[in-house]
N, C-alpha and C positions, 0 to 999 in steps of 0.2 A: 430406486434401483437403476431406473434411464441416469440418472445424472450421475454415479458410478460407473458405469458403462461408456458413456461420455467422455469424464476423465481418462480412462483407461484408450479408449480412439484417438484422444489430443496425446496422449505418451506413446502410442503406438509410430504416430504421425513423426513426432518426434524425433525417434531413433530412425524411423525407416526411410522421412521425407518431410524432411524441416519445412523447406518450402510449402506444405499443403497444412501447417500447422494455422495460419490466420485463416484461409477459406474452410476448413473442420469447423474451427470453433465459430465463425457465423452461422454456417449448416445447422448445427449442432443445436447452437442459440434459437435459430428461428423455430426448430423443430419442434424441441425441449419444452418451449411458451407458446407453440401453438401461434407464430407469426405470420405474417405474409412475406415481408422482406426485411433485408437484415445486410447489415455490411459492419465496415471498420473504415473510419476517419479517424488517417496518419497526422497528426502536429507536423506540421511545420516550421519552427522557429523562425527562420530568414524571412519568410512571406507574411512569418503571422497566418498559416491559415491553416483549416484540416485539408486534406485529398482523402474521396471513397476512394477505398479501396475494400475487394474480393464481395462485390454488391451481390444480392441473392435478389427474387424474387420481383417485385411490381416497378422497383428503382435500379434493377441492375443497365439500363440504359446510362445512367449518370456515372459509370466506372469512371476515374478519373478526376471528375468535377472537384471544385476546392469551394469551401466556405470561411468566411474571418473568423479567424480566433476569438474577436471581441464579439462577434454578435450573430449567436449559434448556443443552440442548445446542448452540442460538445464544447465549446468551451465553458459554458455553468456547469456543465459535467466536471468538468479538472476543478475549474477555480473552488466547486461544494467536494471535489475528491469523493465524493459517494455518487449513486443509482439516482438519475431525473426522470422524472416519467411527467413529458410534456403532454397537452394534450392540444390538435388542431394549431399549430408554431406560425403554421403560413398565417395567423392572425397579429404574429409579431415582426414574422422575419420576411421582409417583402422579396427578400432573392427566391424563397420557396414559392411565391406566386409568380414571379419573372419566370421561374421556369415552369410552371404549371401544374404543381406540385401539392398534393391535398393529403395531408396525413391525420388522419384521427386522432390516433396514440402513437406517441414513439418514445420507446424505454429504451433510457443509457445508462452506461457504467463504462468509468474511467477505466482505461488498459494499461496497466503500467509494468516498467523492464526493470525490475531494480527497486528499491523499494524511495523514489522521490523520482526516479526520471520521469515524467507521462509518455508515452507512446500514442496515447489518445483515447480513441471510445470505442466500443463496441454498441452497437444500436441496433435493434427490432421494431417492428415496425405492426400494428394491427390495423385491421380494418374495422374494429369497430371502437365505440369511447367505453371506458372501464374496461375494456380485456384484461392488461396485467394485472398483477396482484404484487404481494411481500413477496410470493415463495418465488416466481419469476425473476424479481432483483435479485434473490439469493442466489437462486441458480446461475444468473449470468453474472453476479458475482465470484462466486469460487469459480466457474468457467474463466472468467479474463484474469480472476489472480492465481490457476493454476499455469495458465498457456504464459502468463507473466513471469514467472518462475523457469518454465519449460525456453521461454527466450531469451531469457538474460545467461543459461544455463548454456544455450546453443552461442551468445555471443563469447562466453568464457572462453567455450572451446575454441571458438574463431579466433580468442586474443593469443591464447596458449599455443595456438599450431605458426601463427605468425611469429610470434617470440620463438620459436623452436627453428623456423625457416630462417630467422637471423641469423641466430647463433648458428646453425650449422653454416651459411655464407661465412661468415667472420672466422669458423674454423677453420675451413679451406680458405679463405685468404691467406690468413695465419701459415696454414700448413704449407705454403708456397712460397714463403718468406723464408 
């Protein structure tokens, strides 16, 4: 029932305040699974790298920070295109000990705009080892591909109101002539 309700707050968000659509659905995520913290790392293409962004809870200090596309538990997120559930990463990834960094568990799923663009990952975060489960990935599943829907949906309108501000300049030019 939570995660119908859920949906229903990211469409709400939506129509009322596009902008609060990516920080809902980490709220949302951490809530739903019972996490500690939770964000969204943006792809980058040019850098090759992810950016947190709209961090929640024990890592919301790190707003900002970027990690390599090649070597990050979001990036096996895109490259498997399905839910990773890493466990303890700073035993792999030594930038998460550079910065002092100790995660238990941390569950992802690819966030995609379109059905091949990435946009990148959605990630939660436990404090303890085995917290997630299946029903968790699914839930943050249909969460990042309905908000995935909900923004390719909000860029339409962005391309359509731009195409619309042309044509009416080029009218009035026209109509000057």
């Amino acid at each position: 029932m939570r995660e119908k309700l859920a949906v229903q707050d990211i469409a709400r968000k939506m129509a009322n305040d596009p902008s609060q659509v990516l920080p809902t659905l980490v709220d949302l995520a951490i809530e739903l699974c019972g996490a500690v913290a939770g964000g969204i790392s943006i792809y980058e293409k040019e850098g090759e790298v992810f950016r947190w962004h709209h961090l929640r809870g024990t890592l919301e200090r790190f707003t900002g920070a970027t990690t390599p596309r090649n070597y990050s538990p979001c990036g096996i997120t895109l490259d498997h295109k399905m839910p990773v559930l890493v466990q303890k990463p700073e035993r792999v990834y030594s930038w998460l000990v550079d910065a002092g960094v100790s995660l238990p568990e941390c569950l992802l799923v690819p966030l995609y705009v379109g059905e091949a663009e990435p946009l990148g990952t959605l990630w939660i975060v436990s404090e303890d080892v085995d917290h997630f489960t299946d029903a968790h990935a699914t839930t943050m599943q249909e969460l990042a591909g309905f908000t995935g829907i909900a923004l390719q949906m909000l860029r339409s309108e962005d391309r359509l109101k731009t195409a619309l501000e042309e044509q009416e300049l080029l009218t009035r030019e026209m109509g000057h002539r």
